[in-house]
Biopython code that builds the backbone (N, CA, C, O; Angstrom):
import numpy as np
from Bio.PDB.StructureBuilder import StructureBuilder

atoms = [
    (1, "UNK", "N", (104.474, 73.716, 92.601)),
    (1, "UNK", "CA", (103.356, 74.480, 93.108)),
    (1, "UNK", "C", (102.517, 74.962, 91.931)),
    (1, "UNK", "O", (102.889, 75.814, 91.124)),
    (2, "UNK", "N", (101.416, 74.365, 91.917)),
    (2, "UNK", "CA", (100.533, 75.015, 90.580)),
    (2, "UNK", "C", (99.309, 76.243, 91.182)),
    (2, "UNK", "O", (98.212, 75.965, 91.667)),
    (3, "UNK", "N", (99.678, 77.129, 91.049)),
    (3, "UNK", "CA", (98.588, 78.602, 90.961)),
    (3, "UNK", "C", (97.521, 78.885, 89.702)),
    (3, "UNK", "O", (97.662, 79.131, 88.504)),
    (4, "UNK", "N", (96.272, 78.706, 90.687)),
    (4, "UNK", "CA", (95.350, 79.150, 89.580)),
    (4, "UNK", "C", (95.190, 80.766, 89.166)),
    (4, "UNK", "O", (94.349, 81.281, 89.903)),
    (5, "UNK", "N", (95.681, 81.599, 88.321)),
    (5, "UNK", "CA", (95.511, 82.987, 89.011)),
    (5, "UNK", "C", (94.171, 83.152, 88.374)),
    (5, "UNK", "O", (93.768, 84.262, 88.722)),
    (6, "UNK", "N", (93.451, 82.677, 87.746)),
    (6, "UNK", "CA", (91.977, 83.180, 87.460)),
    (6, "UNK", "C", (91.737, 83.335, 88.642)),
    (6, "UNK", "O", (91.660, 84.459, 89.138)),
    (7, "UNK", "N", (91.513, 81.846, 89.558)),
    (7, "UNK", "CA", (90.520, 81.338, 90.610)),
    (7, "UNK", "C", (91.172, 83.037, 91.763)),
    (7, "UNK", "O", (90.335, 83.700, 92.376)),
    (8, "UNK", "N", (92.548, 83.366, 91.798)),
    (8, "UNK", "CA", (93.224, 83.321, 92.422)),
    (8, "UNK", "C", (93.229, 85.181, 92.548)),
    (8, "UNK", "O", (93.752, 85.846, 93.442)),
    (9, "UNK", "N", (92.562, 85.618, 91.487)),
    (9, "UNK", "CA", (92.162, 86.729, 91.398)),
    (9, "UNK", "C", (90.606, 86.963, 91.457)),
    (9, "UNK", "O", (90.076, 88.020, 91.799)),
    (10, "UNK", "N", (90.109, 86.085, 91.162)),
    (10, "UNK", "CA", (88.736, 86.775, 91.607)),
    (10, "UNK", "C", (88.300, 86.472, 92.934)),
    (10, "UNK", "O", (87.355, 87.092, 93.422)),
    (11, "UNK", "N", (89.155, 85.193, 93.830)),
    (11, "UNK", "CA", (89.101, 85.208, 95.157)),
    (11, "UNK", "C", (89.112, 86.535, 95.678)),
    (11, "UNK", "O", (88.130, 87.167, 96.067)),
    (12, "UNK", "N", (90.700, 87.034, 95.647)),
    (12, "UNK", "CA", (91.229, 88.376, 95.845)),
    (12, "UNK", "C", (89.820, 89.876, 95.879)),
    (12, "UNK", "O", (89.685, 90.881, 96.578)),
    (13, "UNK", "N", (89.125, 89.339, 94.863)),
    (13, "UNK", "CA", (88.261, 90.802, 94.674)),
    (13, "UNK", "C", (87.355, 90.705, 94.699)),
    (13, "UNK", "O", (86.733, 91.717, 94.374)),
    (14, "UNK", "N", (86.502, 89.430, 95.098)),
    (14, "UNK", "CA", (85.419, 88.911, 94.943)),
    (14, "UNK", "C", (84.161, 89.717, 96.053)),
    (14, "UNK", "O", (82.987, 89.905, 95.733)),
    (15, "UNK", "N", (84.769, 90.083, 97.333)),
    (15, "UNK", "CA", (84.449, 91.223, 97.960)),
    (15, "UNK", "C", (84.400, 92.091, 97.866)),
    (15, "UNK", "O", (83.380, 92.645, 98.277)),
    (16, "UNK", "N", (85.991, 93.283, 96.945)),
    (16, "UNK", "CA", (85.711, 94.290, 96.533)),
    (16, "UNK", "C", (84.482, 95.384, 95.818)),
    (16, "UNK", "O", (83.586, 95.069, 95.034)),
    (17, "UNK", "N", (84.749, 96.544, 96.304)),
    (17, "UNK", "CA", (83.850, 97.116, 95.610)),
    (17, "UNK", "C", (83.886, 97.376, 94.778)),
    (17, "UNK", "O", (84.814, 96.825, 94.185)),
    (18, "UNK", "N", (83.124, 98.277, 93.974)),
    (18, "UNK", "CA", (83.445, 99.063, 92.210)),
    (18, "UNK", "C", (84.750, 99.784, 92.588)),
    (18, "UNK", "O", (85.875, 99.495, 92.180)),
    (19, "UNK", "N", (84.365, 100.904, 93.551)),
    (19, "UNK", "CA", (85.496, 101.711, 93.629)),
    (19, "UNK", "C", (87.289, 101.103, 93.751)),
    (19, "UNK", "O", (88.239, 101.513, 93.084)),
    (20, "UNK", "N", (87.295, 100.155, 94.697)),
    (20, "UNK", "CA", (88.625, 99.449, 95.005)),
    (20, "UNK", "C", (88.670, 98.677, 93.714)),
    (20, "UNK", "O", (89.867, 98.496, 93.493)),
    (21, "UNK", "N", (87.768, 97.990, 92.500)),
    (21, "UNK", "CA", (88.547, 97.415, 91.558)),
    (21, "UNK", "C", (88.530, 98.636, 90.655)),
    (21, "UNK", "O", (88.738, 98.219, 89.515)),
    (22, "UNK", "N", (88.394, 99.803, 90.646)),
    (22, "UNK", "CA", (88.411, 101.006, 89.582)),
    (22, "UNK", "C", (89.977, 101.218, 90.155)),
    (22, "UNK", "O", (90.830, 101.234, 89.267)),
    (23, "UNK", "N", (90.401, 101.364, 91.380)),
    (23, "UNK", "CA", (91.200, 101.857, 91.859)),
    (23, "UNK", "C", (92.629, 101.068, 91.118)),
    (23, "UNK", "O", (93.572, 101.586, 90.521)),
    (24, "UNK", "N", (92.266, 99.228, 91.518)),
    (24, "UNK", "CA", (93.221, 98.460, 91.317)),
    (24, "UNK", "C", (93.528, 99.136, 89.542)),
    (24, "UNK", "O", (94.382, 99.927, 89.142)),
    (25, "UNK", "N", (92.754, 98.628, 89.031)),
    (25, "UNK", "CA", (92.834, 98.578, 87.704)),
    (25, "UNK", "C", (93.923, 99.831, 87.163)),
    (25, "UNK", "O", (94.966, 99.649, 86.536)),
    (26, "UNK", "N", (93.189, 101.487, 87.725)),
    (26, "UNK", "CA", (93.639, 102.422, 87.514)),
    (26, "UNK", "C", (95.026, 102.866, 87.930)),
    (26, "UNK", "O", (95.835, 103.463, 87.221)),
    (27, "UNK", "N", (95.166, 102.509, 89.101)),
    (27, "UNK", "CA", (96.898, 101.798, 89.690)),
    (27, "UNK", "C", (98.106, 101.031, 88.974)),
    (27, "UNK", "O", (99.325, 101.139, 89.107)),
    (28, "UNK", "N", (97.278, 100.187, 88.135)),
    (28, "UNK", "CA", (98.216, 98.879, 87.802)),
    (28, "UNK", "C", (98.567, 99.666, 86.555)),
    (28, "UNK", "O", (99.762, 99.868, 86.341)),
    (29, "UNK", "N", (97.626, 100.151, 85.675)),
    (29, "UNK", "CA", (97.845, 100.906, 84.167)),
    (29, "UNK", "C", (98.731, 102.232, 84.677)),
    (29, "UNK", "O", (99.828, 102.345, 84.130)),
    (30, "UNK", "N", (98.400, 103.163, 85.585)),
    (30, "UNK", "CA", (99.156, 103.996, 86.118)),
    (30, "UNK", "C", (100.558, 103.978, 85.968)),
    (30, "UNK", "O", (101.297, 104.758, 85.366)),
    (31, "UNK", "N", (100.778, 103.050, 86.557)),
    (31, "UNK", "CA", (102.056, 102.504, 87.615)),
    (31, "UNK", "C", (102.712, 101.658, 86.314)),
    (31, "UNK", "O", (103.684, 101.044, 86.754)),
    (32, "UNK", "N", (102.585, 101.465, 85.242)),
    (32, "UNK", "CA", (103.056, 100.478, 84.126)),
    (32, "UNK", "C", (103.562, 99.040, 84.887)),
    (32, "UNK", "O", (104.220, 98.183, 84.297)),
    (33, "UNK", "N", (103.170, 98.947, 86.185)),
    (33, "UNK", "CA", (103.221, 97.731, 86.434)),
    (33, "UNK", "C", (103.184, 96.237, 85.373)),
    (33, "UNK", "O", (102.170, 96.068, 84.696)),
    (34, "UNK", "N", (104.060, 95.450, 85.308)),
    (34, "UNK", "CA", (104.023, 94.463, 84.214)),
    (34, "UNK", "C", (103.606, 93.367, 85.101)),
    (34, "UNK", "O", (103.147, 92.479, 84.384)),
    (35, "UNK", "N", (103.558, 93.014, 86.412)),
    (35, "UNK", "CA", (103.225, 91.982, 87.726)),
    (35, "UNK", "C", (101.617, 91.869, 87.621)),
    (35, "UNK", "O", (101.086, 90.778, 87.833)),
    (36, "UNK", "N", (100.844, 93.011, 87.292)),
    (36, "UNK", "CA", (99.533, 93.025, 87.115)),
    (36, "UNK", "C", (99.178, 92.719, 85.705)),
    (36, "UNK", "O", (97.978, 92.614, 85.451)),
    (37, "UNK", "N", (99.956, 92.576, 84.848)),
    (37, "UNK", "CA", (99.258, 92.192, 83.420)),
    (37, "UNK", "C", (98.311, 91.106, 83.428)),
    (37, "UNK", "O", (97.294, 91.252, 82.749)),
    (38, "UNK", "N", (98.509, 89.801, 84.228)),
    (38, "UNK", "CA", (97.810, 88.666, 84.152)),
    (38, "UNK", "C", (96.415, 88.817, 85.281)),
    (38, "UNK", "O", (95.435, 88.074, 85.335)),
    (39, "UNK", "N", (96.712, 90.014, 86.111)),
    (39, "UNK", "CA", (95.109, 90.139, 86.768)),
    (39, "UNK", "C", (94.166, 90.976, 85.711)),
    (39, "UNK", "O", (92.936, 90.943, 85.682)),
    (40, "UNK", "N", (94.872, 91.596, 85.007)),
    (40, "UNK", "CA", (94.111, 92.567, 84.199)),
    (40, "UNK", "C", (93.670, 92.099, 82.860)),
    (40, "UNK", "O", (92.981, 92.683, 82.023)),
    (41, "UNK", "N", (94.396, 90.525, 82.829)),
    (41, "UNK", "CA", (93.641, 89.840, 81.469)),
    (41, "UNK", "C", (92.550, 89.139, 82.189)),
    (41, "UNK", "O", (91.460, 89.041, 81.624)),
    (42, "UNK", "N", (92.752, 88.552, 83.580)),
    (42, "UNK", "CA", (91.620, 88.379, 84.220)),
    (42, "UNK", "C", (90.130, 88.741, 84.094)),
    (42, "UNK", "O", (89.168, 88.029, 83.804)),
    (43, "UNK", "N", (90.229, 90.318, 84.455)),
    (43, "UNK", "CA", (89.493, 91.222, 84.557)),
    (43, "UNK", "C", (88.895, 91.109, 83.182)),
    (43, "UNK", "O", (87.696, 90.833, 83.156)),
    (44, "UNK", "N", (89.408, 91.245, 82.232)),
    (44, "UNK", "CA", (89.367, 91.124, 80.841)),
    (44, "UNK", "C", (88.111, 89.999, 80.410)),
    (44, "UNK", "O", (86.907, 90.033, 80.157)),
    (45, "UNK", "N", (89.134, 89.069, 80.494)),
    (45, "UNK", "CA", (88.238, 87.928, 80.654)),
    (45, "UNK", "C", (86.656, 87.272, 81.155)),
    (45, "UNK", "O", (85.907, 86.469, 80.597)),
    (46, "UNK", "N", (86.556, 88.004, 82.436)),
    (46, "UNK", "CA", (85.479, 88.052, 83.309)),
    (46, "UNK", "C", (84.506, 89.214, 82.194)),
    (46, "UNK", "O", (83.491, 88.894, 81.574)),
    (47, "UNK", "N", (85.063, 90.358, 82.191)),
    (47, "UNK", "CA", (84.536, 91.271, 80.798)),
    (47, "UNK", "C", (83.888, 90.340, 79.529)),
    (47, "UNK", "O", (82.752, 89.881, 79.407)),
    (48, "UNK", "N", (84.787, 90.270, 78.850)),
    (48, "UNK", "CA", (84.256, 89.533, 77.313)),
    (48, "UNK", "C", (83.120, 88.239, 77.682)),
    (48, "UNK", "O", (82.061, 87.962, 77.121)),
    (49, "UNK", "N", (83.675, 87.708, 78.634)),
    (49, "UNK", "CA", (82.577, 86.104, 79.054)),
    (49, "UNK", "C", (81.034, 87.008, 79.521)),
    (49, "UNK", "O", (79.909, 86.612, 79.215)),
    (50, "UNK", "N", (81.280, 88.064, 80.183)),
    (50, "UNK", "CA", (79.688, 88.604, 80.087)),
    (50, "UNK", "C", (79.348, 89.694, 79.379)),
    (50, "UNK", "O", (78.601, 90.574, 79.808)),
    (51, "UNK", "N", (79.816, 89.687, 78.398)),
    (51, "UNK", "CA", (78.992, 90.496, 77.137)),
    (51, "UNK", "C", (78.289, 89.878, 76.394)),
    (51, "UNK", "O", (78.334, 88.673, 76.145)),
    (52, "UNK", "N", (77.058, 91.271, 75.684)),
    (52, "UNK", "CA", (76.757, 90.837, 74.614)),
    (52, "UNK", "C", (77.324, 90.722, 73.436)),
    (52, "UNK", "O", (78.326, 91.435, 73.393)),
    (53, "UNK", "N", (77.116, 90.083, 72.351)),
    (53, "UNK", "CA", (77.661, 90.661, 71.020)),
    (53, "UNK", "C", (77.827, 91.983, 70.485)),
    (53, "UNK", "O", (78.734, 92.222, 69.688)),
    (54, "UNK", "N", (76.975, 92.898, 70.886)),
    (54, "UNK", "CA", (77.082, 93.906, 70.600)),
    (54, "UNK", "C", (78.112, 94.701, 71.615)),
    (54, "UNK", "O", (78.763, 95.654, 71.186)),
    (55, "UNK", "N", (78.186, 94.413, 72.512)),
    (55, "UNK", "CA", (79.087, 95.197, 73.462)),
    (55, "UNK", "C", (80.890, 94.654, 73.315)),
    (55, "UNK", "O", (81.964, 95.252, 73.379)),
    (56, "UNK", "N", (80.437, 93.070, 73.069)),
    (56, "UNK", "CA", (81.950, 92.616, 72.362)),
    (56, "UNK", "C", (82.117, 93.561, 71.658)),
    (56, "UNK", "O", (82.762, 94.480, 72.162)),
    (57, "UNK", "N", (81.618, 93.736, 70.220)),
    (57, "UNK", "CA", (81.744, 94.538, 69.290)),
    (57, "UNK", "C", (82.156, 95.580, 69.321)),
    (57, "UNK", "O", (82.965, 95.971, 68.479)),
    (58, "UNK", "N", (81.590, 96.541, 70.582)),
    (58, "UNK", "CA", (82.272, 97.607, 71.208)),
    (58, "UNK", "C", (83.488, 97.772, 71.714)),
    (58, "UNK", "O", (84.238, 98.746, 71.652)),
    (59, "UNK", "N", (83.617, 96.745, 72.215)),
    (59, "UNK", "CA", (84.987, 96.581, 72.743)),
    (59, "UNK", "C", (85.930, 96.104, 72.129)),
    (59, "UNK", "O", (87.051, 96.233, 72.621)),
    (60, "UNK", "N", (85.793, 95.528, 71.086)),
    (60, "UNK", "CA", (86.804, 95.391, 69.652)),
    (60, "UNK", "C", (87.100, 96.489, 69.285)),
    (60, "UNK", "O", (88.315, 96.667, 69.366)),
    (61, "UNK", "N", (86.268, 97.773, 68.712)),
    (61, "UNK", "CA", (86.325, 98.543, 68.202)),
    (61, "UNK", "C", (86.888, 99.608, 68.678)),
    (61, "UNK", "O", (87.447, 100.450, 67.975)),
    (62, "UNK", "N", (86.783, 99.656, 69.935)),
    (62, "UNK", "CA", (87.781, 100.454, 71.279)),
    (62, "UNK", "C", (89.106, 99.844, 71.313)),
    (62, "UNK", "O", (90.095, 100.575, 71.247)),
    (63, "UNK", "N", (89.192, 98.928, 71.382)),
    (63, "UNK", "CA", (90.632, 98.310, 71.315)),
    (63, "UNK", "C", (91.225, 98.746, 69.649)),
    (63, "UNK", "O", (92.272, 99.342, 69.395)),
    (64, "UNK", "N", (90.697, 98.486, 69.145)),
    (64, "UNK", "CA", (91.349, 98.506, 67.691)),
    (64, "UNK", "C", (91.180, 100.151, 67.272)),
    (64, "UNK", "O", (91.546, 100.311, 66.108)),
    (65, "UNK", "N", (90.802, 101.189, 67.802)),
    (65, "UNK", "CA", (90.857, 102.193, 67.999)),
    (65, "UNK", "C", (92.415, 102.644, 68.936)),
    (65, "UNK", "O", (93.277, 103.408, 68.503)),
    (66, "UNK", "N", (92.439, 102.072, 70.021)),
    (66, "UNK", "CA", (93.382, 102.236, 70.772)),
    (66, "UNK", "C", (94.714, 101.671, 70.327)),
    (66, "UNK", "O", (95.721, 102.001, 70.954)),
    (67, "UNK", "N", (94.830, 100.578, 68.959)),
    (67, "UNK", "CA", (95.964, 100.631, 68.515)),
    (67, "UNK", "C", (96.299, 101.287, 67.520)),
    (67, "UNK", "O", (97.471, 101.281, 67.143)),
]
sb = StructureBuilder()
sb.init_structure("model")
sb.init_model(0)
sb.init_chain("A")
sb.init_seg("    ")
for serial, (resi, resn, name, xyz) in enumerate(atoms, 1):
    if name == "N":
        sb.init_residue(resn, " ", resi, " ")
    sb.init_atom(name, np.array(xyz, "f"), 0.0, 1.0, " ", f" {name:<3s}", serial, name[0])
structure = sb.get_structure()
């Protein structure tokens, strides 16, 4: 059985609103859930593919702040 979970998560939320993916997100980090790590690189993903450079940049710098 091959699962796409990109395709397979943004199916999932593709309806959602802001609030229900603020919720998911805030849930999954909450909850130290480790089952959600691969929707939340998702999320991630979908993130970095629509930034600018400068907002990448931001978000490097937040991350590398946060370690």
């Amino acid at each position: 059985m091959d699962i796409n979970i990109r395709e397979s998560i943004k199916k999932n939320f593709k309806e959602s609103n802001i609030n229900e993916i603020r919720e998911s997100i805030v849930s999954s980090i909450k909850d130290n859930d480790e089952i959600t790590l691969p929707g939340l690189g998702v999320f991630f993903e979908i993130l970095w593919n629509n930034s600018s450079d400068i907002e990448k940049e931001n978000i490097l710098n937040t991350l590398k702040k946060g370690l």
